[in-house]
KENUTOR-768988 format. One line per 3 residues: number of its first residue (from 0); their letters; for each residue y, x, z negated of N, C-alpha, C, O. Coordinates in nm, 2 decimals. Layout:
KENUTOR-768988
NUM> a> Y,X,Z,Y,X,Z,Y,X,Z,Y,X,Z | ...
This chain:
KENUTOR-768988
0> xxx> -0.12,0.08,0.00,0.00,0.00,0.00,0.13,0.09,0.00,0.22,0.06,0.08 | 0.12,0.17,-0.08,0.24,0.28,-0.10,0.29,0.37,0.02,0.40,0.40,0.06 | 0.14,0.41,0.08,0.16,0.50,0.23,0.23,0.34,0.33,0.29,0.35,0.44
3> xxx> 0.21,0.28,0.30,0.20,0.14,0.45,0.40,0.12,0.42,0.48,0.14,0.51 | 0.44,0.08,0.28,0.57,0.09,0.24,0.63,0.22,0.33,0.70,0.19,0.42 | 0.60,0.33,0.31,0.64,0.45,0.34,0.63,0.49,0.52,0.68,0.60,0.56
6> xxx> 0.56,0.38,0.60,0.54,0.40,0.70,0.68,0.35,0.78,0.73,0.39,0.88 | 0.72,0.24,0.68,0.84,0.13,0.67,1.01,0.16,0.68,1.12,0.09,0.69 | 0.97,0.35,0.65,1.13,0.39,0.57,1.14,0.45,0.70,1.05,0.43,0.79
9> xxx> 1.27,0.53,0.74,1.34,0.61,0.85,1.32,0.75,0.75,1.30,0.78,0.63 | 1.33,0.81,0.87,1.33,0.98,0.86,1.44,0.96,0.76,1.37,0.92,0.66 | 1.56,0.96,0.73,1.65,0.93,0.65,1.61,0.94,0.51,1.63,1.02,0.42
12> xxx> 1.55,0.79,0.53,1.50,0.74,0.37,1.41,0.83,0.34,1.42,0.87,0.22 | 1.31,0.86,0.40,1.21,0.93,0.37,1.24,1.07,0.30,1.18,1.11,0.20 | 1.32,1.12,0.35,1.41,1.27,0.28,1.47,1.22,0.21,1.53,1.32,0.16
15> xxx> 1.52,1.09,0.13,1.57,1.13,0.05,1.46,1.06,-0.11,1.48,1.05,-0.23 | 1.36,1.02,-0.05,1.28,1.02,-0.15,1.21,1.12,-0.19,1.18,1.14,-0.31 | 1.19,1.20,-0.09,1.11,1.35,-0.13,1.25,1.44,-0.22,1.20,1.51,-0.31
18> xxx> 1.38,1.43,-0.22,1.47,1.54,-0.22,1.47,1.44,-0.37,1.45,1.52,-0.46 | 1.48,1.33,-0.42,1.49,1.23,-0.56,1.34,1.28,-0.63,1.32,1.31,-0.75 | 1.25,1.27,-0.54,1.08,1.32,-0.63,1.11,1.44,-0.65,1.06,1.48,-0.76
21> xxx> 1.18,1.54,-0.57,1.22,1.70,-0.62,1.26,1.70,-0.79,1.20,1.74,-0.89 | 1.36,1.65,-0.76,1.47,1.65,-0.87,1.44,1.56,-0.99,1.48,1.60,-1.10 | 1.37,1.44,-0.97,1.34,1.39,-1.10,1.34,1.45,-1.23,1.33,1.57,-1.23
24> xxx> 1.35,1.37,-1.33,1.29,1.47,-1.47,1.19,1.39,-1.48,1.17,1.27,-1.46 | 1.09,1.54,-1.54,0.96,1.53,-1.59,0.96,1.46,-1.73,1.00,1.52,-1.83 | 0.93,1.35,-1.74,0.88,1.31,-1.87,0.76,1.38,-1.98,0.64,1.35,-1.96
27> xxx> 0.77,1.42,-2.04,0.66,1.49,-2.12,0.55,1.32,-2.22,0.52,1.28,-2.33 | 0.53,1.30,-2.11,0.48,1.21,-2.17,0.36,1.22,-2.32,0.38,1.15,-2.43 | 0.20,1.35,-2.30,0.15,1.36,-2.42,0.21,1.38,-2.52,0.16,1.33,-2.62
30> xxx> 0.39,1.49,-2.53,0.44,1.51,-2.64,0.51,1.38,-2.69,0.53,1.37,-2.81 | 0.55,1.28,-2.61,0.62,1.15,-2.61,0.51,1.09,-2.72,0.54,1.05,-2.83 | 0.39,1.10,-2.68,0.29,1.00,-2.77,0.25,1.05,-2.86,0.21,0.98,-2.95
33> xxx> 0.24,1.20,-2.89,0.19,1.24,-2.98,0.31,1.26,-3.10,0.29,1.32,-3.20 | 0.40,1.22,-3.09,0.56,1.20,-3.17,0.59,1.07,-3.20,0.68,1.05,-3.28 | 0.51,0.94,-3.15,0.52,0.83,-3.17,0.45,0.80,-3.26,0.49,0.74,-3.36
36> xxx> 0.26,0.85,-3.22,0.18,0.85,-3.31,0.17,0.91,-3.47,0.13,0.84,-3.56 | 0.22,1.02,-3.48,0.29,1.04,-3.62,0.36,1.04,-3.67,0.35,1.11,-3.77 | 0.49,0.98,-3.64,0.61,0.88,-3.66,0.60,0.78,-3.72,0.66,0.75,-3.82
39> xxx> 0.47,0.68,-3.65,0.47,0.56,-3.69,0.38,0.57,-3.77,0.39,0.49,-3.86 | 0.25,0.65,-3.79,0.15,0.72,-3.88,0.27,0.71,-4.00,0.30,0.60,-4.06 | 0.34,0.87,-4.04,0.44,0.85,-4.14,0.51,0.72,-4.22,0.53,0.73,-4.34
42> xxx> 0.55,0.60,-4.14,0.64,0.50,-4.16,0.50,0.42,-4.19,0.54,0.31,-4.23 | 0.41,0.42,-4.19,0.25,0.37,-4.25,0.25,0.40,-4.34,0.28,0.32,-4.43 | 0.20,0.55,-4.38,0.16,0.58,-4.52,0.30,0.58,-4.59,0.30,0.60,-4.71
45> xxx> 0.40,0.56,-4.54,0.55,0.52,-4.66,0.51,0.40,-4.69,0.49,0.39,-4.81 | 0.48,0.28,-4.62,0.44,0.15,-4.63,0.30,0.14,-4.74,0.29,0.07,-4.85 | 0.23,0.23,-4.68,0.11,0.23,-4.81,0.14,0.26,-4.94,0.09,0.21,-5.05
48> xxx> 0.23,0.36,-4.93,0.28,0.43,-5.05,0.37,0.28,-5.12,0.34,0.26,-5.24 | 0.41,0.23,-5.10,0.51,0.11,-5.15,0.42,0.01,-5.18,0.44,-0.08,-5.27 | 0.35,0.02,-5.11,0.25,-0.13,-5.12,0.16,-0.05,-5.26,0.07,-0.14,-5.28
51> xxx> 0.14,0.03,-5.33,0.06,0.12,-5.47,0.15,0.08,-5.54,0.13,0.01,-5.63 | 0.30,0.14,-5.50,0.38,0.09,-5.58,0.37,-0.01,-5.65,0.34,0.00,-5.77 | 0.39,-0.13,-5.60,0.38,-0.24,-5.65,0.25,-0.28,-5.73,0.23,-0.33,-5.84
54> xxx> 0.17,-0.23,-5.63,0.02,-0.27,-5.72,0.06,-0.20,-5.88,0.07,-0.26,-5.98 | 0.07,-0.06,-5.87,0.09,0.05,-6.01,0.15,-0.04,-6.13,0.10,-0.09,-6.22 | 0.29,-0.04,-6.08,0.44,-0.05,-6.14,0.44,-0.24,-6.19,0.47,-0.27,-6.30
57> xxx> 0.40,-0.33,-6.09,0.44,-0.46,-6.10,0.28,-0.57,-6.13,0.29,-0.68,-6.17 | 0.18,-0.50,-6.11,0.06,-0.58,-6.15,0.05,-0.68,-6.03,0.03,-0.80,-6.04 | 0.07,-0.61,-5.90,0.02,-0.67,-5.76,-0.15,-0.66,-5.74,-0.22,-0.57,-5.79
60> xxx> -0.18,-0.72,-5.68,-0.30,-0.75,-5.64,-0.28,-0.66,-5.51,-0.17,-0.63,-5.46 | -0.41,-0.61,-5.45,-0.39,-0.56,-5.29,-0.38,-0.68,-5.18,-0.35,-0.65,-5.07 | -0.41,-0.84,-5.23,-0.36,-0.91,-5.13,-0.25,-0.92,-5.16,-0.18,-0.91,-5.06
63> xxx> -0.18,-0.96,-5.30,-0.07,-1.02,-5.30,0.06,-0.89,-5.28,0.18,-0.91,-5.27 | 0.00,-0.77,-5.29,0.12,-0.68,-5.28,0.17,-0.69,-5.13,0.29,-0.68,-5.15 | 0.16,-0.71,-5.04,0.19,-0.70,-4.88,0.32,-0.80,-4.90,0.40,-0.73,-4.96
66> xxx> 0.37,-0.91,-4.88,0.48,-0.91,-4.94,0.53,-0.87,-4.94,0.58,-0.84,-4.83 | 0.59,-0.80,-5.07,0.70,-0.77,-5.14,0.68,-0.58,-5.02,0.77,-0.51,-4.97 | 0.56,-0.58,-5.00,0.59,-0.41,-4.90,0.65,-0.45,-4.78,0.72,-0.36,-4.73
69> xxx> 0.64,-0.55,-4.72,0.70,-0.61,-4.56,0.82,-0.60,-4.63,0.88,-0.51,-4.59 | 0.87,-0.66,-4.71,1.01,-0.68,-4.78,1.11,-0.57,-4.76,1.22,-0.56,-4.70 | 1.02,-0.48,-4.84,1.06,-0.36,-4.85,1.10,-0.29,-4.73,1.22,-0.26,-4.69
72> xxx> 0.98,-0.27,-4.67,1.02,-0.15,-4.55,1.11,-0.21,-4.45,1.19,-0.14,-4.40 | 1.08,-0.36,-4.43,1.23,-0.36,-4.34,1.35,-0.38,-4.42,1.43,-0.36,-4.33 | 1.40,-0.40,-4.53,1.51,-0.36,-4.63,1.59,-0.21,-4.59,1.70,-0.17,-4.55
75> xxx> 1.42,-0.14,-4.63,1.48,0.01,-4.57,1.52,0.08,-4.44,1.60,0.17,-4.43 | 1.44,0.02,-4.36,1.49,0.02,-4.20,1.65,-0.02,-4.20,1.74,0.05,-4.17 | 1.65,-0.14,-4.23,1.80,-0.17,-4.21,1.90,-0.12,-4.28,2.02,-0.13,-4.25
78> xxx> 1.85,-0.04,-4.40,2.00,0.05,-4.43,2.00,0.17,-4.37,2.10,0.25,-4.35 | 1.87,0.18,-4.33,1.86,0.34,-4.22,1.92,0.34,-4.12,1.96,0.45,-4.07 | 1.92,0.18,-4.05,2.02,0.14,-3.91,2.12,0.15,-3.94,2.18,0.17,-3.84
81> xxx> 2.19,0.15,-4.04,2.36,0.07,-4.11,2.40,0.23,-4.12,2.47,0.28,-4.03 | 2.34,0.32,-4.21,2.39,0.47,-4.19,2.36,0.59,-4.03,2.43,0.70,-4.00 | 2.24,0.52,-3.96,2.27,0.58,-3.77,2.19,0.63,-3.80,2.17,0.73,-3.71
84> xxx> 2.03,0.63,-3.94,1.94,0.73,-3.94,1.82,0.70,-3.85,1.75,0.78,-3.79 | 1.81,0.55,-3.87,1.68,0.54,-3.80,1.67,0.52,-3.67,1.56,0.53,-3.61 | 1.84,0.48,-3.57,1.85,0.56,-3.47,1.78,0.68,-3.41,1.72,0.71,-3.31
87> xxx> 1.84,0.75,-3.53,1.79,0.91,-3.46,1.65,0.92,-3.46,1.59,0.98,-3.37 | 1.59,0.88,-3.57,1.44,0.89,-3.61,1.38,0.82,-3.49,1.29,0.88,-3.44 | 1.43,0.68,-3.44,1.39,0.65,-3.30,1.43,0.75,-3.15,1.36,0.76,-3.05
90> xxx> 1.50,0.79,-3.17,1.52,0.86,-3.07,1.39,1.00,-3.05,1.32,1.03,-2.95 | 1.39,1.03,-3.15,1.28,1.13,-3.14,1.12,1.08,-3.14,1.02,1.13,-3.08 | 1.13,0.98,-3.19,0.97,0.92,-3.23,0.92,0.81,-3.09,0.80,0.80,-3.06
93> xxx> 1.03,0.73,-3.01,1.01,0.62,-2.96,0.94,0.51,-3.02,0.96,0.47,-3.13 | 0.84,0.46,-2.94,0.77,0.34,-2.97,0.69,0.37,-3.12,0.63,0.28,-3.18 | 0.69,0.48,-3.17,0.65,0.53,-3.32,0.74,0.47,-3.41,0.71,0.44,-3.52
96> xxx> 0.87,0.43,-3.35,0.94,0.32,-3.49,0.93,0.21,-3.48,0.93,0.14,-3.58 | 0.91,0.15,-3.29,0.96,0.03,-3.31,0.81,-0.05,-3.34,0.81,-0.17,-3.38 | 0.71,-0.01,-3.31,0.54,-0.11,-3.35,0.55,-0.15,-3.44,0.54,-0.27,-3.45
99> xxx> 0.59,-0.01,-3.61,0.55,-0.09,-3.72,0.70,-0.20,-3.80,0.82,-0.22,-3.75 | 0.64,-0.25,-3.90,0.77,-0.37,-3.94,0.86,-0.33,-3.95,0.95,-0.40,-3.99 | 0.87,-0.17,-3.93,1.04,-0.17,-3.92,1.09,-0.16,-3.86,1.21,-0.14,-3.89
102> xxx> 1.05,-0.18,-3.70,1.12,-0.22,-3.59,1.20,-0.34,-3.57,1.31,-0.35,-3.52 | 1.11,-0.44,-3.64,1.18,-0.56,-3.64,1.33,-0.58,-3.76,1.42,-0.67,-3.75 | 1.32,-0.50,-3.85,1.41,-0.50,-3.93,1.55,-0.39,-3.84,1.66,-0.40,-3.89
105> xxx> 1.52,-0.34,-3.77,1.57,-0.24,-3.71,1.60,-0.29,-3.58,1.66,-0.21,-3.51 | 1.56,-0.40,-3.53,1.62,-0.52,-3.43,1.73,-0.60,-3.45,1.81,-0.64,-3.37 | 1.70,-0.65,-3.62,1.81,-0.76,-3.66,1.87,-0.67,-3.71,1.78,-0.63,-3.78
108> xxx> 1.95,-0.60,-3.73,2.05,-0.55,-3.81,2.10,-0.47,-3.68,2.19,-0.54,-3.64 | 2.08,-0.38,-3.62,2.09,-0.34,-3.48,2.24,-0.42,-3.41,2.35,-0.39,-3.39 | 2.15,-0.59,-3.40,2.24,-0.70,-3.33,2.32,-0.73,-3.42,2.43,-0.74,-3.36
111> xxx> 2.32,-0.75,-3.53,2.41,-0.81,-3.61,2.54,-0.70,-3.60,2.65,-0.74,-3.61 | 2.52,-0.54,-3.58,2.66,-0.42,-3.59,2.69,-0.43,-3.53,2.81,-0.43,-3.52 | 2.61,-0.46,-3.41,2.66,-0.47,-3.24,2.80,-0.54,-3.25,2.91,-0.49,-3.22
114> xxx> 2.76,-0.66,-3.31,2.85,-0.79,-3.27,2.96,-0.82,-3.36,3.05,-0.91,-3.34 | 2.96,-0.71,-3.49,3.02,-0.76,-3.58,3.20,-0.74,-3.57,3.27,-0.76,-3.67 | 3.26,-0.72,-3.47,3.38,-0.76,-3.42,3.41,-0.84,-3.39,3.53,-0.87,-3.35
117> xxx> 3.29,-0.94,-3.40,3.34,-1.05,-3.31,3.31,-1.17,-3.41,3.28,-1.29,-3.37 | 3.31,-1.12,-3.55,3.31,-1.22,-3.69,3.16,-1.26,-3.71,3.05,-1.26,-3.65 | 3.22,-1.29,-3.85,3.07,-1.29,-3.92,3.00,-1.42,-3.86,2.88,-1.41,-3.84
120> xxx> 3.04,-1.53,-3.84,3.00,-1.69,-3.78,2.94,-1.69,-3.63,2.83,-1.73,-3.59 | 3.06,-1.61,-3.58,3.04,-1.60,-3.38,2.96,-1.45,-3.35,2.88,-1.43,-3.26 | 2.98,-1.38,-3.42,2.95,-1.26,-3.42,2.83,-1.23,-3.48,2.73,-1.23,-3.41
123> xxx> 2.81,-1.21,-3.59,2.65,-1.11,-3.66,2.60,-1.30,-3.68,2.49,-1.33,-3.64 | 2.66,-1.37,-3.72,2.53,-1.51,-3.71,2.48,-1.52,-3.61,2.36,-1.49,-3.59 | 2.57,-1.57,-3.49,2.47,-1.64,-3.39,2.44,-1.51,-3.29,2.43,-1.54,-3.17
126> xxx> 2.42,-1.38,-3.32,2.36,-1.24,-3.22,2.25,-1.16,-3.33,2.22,-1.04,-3.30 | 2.21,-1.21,-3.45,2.16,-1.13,-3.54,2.01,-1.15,-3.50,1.93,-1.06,-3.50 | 1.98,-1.24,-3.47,1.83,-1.26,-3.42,1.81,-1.27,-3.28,1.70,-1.32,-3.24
129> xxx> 1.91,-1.24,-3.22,1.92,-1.22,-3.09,1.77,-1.16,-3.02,1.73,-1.24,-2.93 | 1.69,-1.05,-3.03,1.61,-0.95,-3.00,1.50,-1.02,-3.07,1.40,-1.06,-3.01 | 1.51,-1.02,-3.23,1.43,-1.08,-3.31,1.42,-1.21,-3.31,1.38,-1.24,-3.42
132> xxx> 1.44,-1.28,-3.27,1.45,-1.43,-3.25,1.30,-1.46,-3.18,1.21,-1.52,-3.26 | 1.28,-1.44,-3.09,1.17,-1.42,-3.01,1.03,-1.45,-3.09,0.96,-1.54,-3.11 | 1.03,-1.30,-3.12,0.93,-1.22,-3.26,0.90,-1.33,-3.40,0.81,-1.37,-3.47
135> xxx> 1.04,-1.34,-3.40,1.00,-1.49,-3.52,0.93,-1.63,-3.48,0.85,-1.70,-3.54 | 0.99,-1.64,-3.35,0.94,-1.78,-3.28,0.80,-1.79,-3.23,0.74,-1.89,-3.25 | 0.76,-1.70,-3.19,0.64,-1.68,-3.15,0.50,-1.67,-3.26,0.38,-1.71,-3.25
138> xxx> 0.57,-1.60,-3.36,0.51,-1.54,-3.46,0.49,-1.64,-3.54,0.37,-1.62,-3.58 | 0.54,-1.75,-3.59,0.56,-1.87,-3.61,0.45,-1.95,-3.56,0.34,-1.97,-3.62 | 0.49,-1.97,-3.46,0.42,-2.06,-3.37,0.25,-2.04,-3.33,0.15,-2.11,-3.29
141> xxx> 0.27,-1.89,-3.37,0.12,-1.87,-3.39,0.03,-1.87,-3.49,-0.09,-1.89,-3.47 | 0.11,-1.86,-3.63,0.05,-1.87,-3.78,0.02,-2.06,-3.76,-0.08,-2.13,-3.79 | 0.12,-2.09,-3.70,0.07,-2.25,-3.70,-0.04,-2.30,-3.60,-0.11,-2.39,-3.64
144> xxx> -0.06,-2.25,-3.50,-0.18,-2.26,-3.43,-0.29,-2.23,-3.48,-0.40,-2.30,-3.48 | -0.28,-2.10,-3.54,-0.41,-2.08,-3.65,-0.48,-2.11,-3.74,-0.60,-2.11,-3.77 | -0.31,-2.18,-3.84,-0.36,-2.26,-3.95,-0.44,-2.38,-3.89,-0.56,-2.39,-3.92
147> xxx> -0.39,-2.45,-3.82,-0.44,-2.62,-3.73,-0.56,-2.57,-3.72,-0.63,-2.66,-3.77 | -0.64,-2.47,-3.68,-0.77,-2.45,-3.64,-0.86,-2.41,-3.79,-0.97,-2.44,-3.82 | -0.77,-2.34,-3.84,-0.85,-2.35,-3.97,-0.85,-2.42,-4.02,-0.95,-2.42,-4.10
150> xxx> -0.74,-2.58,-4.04,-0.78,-2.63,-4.09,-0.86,-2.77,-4.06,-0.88,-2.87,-4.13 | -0.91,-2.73,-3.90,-0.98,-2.83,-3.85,-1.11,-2.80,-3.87,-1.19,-2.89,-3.91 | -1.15,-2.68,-3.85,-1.27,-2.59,-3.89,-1.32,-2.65,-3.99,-1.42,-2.72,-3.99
153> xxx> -1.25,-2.61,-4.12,-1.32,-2.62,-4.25,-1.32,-2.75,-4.27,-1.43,-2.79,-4.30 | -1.21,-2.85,-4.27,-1.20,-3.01,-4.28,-1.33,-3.07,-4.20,-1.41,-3.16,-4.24 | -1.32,-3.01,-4.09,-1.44,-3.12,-3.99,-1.55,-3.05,-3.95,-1.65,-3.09,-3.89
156> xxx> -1.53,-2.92,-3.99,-1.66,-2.85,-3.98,-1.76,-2.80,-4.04,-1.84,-2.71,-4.01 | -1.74,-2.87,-4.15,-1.76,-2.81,-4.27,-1.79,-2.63,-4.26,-1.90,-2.59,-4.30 | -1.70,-2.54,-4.23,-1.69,-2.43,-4.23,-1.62,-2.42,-4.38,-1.51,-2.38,-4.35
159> x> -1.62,-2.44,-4.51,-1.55,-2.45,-4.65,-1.63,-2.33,-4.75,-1.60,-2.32,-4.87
């Protein structure tokens, strides 16, 4: 398909695709993944480390500590956004910040600075979930499709 495209171009075009494939930059892609992967590794075991916390310090359970650790790490994401840190930390890590939950905390606060010239009502209200908006709605909408099935399951299926 790509040769058949290419059969399509003029002498013209054609040089200047070769003279653009010259010059491209090389993406380092293995070092790209292998900087995401323990990025987001790191922003894990911080997450694990907080989720002991709680269990240690507060008399959490290991189900019921998750919670208050989601709480947490995106808390801290978003003051890391507010001082320009977890920018940078994304900049080096990529998709290593934004997978775990502090991307999403690191979405809404993101939109909310963006906009915040433009007042707190018209501005960081209605652009704050701008990106995250999505992520909630969907996310949503799928905890409730699951629940309906579980609780059609166990109610009529005797799966209890």
């Amino acid at each position: 398909m790509a040769d058949e495209k290419r059969k399509n171009l003029t002498a013209v075009q054609q040089g200047y695709q070769a003279f653009a494939k010259e010059r491209e930059t090389k993406r380092p892609v293995l070092k790209n993944c292998i900087r995401a992967f323990f990025i987001g590794g790191l922003i894990c075991v911080i997450g694990q480390a907080v989720s002991y916390f709680y269990m240690y310090f507060f008399d959490f359970t290991e189900q019921t500590a998750g919670n208050p650790t989601v709480a947490t790490m995106v808390f801290l994401s978003m003051i890391l956004t507010g001082f320009g840190i977890y920018d940078r930390i994304a900049q080096f890590a990529g998709a290593g910040t934004a997978v775990p939950v502090t991307g999403f905390g690191n979405a809404v606060i993101s939109a909310a600075i963006e906009h915040r010239t433009e007042g707190f009502v018209l501005g960081v209200g209605s652009n704050m979930f701008k990106l995250a908006g999505s992520v909630i709605l969907f996310g949503t909408f799928a905890a409730f499709v699951i629940a309906l099935i579980k609780t059609i399951a166990v109610k009529w299926g005797g799966l209890g």
